[in-house]
C-alpha positions as a printed NumPy array, in Angstrom:
array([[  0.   ,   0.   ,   0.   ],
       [  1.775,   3.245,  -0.962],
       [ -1.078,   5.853,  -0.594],
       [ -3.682,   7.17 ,  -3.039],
       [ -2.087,   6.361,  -6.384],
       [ -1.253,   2.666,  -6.08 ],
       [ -0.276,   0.782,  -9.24 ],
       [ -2.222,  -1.66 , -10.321],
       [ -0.481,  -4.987,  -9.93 ],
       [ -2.238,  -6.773, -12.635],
       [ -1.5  , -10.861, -12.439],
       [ -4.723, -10.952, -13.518],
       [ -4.894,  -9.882, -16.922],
       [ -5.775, -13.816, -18.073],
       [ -7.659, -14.56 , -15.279],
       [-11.594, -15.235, -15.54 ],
       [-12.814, -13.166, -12.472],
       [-10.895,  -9.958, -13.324],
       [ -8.974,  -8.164, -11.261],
       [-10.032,  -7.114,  -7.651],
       [ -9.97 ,  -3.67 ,  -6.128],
       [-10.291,  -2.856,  -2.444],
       [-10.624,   0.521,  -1.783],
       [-10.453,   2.382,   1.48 ],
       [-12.959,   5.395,   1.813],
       [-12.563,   7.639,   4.511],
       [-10.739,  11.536,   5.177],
       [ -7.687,  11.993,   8.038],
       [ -9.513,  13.033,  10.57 ],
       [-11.561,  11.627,  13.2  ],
       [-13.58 ,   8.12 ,  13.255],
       [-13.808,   8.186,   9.423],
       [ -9.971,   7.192,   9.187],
       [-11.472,   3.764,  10.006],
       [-11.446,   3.281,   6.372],
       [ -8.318,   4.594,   5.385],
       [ -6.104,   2.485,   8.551],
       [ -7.702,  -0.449,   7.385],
       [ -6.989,  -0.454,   3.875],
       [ -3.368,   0.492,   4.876],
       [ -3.676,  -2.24 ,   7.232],
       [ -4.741,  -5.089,   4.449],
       [ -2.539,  -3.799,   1.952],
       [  0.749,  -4.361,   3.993],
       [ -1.185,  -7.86 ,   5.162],
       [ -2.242,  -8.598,   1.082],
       [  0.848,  -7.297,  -0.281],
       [  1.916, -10.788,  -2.071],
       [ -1.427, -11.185,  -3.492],
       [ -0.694, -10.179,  -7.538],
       [ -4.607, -10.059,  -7.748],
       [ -5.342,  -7.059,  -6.035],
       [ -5.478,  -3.547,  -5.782],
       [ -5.546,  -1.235,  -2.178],
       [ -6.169,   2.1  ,  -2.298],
       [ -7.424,   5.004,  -0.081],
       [-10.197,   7.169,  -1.424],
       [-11.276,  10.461,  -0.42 ],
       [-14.638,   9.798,  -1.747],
       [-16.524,   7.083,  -3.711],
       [-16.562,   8.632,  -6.736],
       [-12.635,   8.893,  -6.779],
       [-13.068,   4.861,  -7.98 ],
       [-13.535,   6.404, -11.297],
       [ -9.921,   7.39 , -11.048],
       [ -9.036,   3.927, -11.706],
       [ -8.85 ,   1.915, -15.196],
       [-11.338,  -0.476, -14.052],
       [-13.311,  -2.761, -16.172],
       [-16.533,  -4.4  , -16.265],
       [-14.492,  -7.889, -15.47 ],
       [-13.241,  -6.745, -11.997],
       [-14.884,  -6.815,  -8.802],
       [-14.711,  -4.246,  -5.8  ],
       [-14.874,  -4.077,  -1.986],
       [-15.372,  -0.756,  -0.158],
       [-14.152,  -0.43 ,   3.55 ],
       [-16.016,   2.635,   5.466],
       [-16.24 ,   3.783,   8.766],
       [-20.235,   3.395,  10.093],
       [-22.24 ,   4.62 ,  13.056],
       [-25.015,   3.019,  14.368],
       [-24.922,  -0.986,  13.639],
       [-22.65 ,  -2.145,  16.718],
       [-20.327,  -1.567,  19.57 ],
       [-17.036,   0.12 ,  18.157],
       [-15.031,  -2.734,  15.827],
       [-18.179,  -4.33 ,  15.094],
       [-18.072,  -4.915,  10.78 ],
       [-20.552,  -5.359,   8.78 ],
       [-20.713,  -6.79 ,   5.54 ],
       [-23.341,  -5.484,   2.909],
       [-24.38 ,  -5.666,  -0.982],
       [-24.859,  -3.004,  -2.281],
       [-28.762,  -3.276,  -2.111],
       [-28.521,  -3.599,   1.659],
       [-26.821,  -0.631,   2.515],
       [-28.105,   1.017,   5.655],
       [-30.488,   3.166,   6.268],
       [-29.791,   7.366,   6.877],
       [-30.035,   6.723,  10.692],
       [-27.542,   4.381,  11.068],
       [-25.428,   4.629,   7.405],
       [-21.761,   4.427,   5.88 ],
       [-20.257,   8.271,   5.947],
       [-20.976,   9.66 ,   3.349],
       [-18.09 ,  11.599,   1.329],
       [-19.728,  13.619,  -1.344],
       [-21.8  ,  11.82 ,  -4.077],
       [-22.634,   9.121,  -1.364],
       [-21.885,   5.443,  -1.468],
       [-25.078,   4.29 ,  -2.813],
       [-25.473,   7.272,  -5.601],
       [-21.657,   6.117,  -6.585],
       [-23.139,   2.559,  -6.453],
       [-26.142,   2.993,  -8.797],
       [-23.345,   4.919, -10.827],
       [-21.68 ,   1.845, -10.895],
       [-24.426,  -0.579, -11.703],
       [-25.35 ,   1.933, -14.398],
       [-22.314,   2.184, -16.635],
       [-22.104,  -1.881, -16.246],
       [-18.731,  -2.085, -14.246],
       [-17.601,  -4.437, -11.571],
       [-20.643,  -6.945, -12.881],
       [-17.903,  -9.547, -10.914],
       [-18.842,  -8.16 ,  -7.966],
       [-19.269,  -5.037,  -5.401],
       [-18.933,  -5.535,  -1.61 ],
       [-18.843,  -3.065,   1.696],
       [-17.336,  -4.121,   4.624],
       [-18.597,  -1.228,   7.395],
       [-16.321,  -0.049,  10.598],
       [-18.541,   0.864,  13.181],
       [-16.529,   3.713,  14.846],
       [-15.609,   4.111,  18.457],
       [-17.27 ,   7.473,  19.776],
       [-14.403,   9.151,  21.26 ],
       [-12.513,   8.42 ,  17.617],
       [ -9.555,  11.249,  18.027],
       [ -7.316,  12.383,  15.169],
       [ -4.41 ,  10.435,  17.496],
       [ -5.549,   6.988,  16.197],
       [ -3.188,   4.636,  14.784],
       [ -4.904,   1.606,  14.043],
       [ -7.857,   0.561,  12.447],
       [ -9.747,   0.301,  15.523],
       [-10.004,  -3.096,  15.558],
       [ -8.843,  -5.67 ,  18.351],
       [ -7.033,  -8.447,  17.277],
       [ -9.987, -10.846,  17.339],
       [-11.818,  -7.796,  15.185],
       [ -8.814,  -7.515,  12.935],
       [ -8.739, -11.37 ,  12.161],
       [-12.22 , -11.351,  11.371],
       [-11.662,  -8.269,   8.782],
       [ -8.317, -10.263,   7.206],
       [-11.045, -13.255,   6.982],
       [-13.52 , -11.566,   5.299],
       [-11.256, -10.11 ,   2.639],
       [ -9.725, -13.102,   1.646],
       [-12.836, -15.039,   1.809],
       [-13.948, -12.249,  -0.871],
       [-10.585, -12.604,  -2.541],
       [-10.747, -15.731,  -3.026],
       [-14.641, -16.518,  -4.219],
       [-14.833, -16.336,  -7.491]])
């Protein structure tokens, strides 16, 4: 994981299933680095796998940034308030994204506008995933990790590879 403008490492150009994208949404400050410190978090613990992609994104629509094709698949980590104690994750499909009351941040065009987006110009037909943070409430901007104990953090490295590796 080197920051925003990751290469793609592309052992996947004869592969089936595309390649896969994991993209951290989130901003430095606050609880909604929960997104970014994971994704910097999977990337050093995915860094072998030639099949994937980490990056951090500012907002949703920054995926757009990307050469990304119909073929490949994507999984959005986010920060989220109201579905758990702090750590808990969530994983969702696109059509069960939370409600407003209890919802992934939102970083300009939200997640599900970018979503539809997506569905609507026919990319990542593979595949689109969200794995939700809940954040703790007292979040400060002096947090180093993605929140997560290690129980919490073995789950997340679970669910990505179980992702990762369903195809």
């Amino acid at each position: 994981m080197t920051g925003p403008g990751i290469a793609r490492q592309d052992g996947t150009a004869g592969r089936p299933g595309g390649h896969a994208y994991l993209f951290g949404l989130g901003s430095p400050h606050g609880g909604d680095r929960l997104g970014w410190l994971a994704a910097e978090w999977l990337g050093d613990a995915l860094c072998e796998r030639d099949d994937l992609t980490v990056v951090r994104l500012d907002q949703p629509v920054d995926l757009f940034l990307h050469a990304v094709t119909p073929r490949d698949r994507l999984l959005l980590v986010d920060a989220m308030r109201g579905q758990g104690p702090p750590g808990t994750l969530k994983v969702f499909a696109p059509a069960e994204l939370p409600t407003p009351s209890a919802r992934l941040s939102s970083h300009g065009l939200d997640l599900a506008g970018t979503l539809a987006l997506v569905e609507a110009l026919g990319l990542f037909r593979a595949g689109i995933r969200i794995i939700g943070i809940e954040m703790p409430a007292d979040a400060g901007p002096e947090m180093t990790a993605p929140g997560l104990d290690k129980a919490q953090a073995r789950r997340l490295h679970a669910a990505v590879l179980g992702w990762l590796d369903a195809r």
